[in-house]
N, C-alpha and C positions, 0 to 999 in steps of 0.2 A: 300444543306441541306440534298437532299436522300442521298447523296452517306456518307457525313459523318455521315448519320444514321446506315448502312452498317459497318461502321468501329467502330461505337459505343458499336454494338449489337457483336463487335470484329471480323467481316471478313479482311482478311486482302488483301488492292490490290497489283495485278502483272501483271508484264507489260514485253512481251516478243513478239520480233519480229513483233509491231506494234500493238499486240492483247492486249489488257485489259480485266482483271476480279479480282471478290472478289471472294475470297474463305475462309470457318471458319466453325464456328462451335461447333458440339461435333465430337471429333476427330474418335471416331470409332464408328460414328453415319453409318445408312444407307446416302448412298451420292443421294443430287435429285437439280440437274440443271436448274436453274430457266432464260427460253431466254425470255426475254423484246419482246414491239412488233415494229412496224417500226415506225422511227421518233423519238425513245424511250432508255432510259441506265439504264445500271444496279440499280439505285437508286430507280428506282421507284418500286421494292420490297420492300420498306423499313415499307411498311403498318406489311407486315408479317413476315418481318427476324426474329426479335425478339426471338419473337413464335417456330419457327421451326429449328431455329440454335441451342436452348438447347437438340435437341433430334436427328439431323440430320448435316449432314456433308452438306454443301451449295455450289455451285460453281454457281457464277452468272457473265457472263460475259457481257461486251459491244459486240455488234453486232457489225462483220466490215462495216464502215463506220457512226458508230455511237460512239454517247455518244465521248472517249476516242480512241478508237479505229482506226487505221488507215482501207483503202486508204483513205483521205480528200478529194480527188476528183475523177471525172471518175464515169462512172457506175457500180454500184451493181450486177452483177447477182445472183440469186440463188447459181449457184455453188460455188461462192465464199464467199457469207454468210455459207452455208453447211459446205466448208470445212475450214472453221476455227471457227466452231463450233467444228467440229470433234477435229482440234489440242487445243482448251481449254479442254476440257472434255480429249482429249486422251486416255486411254485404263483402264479408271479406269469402273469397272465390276457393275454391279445392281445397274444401273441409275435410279429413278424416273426423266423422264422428266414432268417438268412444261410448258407451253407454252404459249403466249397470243397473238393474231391477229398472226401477222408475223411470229410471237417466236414458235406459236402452227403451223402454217406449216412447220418451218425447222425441227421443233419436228417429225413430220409425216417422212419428209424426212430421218431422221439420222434414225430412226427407219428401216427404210425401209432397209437403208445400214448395221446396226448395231443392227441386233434382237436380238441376243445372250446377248448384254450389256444393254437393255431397261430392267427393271423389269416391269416396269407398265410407262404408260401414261396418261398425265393427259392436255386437251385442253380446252384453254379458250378463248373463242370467236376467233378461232381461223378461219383463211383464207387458198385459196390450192386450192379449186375448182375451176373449169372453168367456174362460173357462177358471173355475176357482181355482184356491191357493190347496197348498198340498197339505198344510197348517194353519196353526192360528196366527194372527199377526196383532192383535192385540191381548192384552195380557190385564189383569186383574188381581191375582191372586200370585201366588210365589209359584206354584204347579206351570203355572199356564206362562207363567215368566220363563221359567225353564226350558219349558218347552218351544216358546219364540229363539228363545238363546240359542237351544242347539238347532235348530230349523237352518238357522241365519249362520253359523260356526262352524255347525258337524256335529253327528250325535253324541261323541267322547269328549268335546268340549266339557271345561269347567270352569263358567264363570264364576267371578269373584261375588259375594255379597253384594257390594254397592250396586254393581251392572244389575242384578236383579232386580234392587229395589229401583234404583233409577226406570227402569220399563215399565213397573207397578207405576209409579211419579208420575210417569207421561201416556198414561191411558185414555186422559183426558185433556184435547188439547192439542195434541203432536199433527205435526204434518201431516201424516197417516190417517186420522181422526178427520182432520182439516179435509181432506182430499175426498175420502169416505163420502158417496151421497151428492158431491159433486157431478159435472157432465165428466165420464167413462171416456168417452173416445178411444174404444178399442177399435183396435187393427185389424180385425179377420179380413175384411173384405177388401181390403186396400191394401197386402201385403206383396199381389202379383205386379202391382204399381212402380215396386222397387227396381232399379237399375243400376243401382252401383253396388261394383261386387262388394261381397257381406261377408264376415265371418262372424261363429256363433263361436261365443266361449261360454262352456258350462261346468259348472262343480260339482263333480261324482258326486258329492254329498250331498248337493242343496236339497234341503227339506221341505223351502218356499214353493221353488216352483220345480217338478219331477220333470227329470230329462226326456221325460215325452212329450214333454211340453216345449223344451228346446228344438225336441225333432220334429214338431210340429211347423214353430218358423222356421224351421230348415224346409222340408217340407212344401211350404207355401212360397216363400222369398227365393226367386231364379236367381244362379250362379253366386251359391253358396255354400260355405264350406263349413264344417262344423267338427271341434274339438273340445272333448272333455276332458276336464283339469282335474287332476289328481290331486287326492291332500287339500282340495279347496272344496267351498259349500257353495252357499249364497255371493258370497264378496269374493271373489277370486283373486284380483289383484291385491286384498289384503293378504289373503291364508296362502298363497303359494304365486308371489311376485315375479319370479324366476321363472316360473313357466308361463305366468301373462305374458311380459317381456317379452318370451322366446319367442312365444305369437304374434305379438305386434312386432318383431322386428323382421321377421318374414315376410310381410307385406306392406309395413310402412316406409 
């Protein structure tokens, strides 16, 4: 249902050399790259495409190893999520990156390698530092299912049955797992490196990563601005679209 939301709002998918993404739009819009976070595919923008495809040029891809995207097996590392981000995007000039959990650390990364092509940054509850999770993120048991659930939703959340067992399902195996144990390439020490102005979106609720951890790359990353989303957790632009939006239309 996301993704053919995606091709609704008229992105159109491609698929080259195992990578997948949408891309559409307004054709000689500013272009701004919207990376999913882990566990996650390109669809689940589909709260905001809408909105931002009539005024902007979109490329949203699947993450390798996710969603569409090959390898299907084997381990993640960073460097290989990085660089086939780099070949989606490829050389196209005044990027707004988007990012969410996972999505907003590769964002930090490309940035790092590719300043000249970032116009601005924009990080949503996003991960990269060397300091733990505020929960668990993997799950086992129905308890500890739960407990991912509302980390990632809000604590009043109430997932349905399947969502739960579905987490138990992919305990073994998931991007998350995949990534786990991999090269890290956190960001601490490369975060003063940044140069395009940044905004920090974070979710009064998230459970994943505690808003000190957002004030942290605020904190670190010069000329940054930082706003917490109300009614949202972990995914912001899922749980409270209207106020993403609001965000990104202020500086996009």
């Amino acid at each position: 249902m996301t993704r053919g939301a995606l091709v609704a709002a008229g992105l159109v998918r491609h698929e080259a050399g195992g990578a997948v993404w949408f891309e559409g739009g307004k054709p000689d819009g500013d272009p701004v790259v919207l990376v999913h976070g882990v566990n996650d595919q390109a669809g689940t923008w589909f709260t905001i495409v809408p909105a931002l495809a009539a005024t902007h040029r979109l490329i949203i891809p699947d993450l390798a190893g996710h969603g569409e995207s090959a390898p299907r097996e084997g381990l993640l590392p960073m460097s290989l999520l990085l660089a086939e981000l780099e070949r989606v995007i490829g050389d196209t000039p005044g990027i707004t990156l988007v990012g969410n959990s996972l999505g907003g650390w590769l964002s930090m990364l490309y940035t790092f390698e590719h300043p000249s092509q970032v116009k601005r940054l924009v990080l949503e509850s996003a991960g990269g530092l060397s300091r733990p999770f505020s929960s668990l993120v993997v799950a086992t048991n129905r308890d500890e299912a739960l407990s991912v659930i509302r980390a990632v939703h809000g604590p009043a959340f109430d997932p349905p049955e399947w969502a739960i067992d579905a987490l138990i399902a992919r305990a073994a195996g998931s991007p998350l797992q995949r990534i786990i144990g991999a090269d890290a390439m956190h960001v601490d020490a490369r975060l003063h490196e940044i140069t395009a102005p940044t905004t920090i979106l974070w979710g009064a609720d998230d459970g994943v990563l505690s808003r000190e951890y957002g004030e942290a790359l605020r904190d670190a990353i010069p000329n940054t601005t930082f706003h917490v989303i109300e009614k949202a957790a972990h995914i912001p632009h899922i749980q409270n679209p209207k106020r993403v939006l609001a965000c990104l239309s202020s500086i996009l």
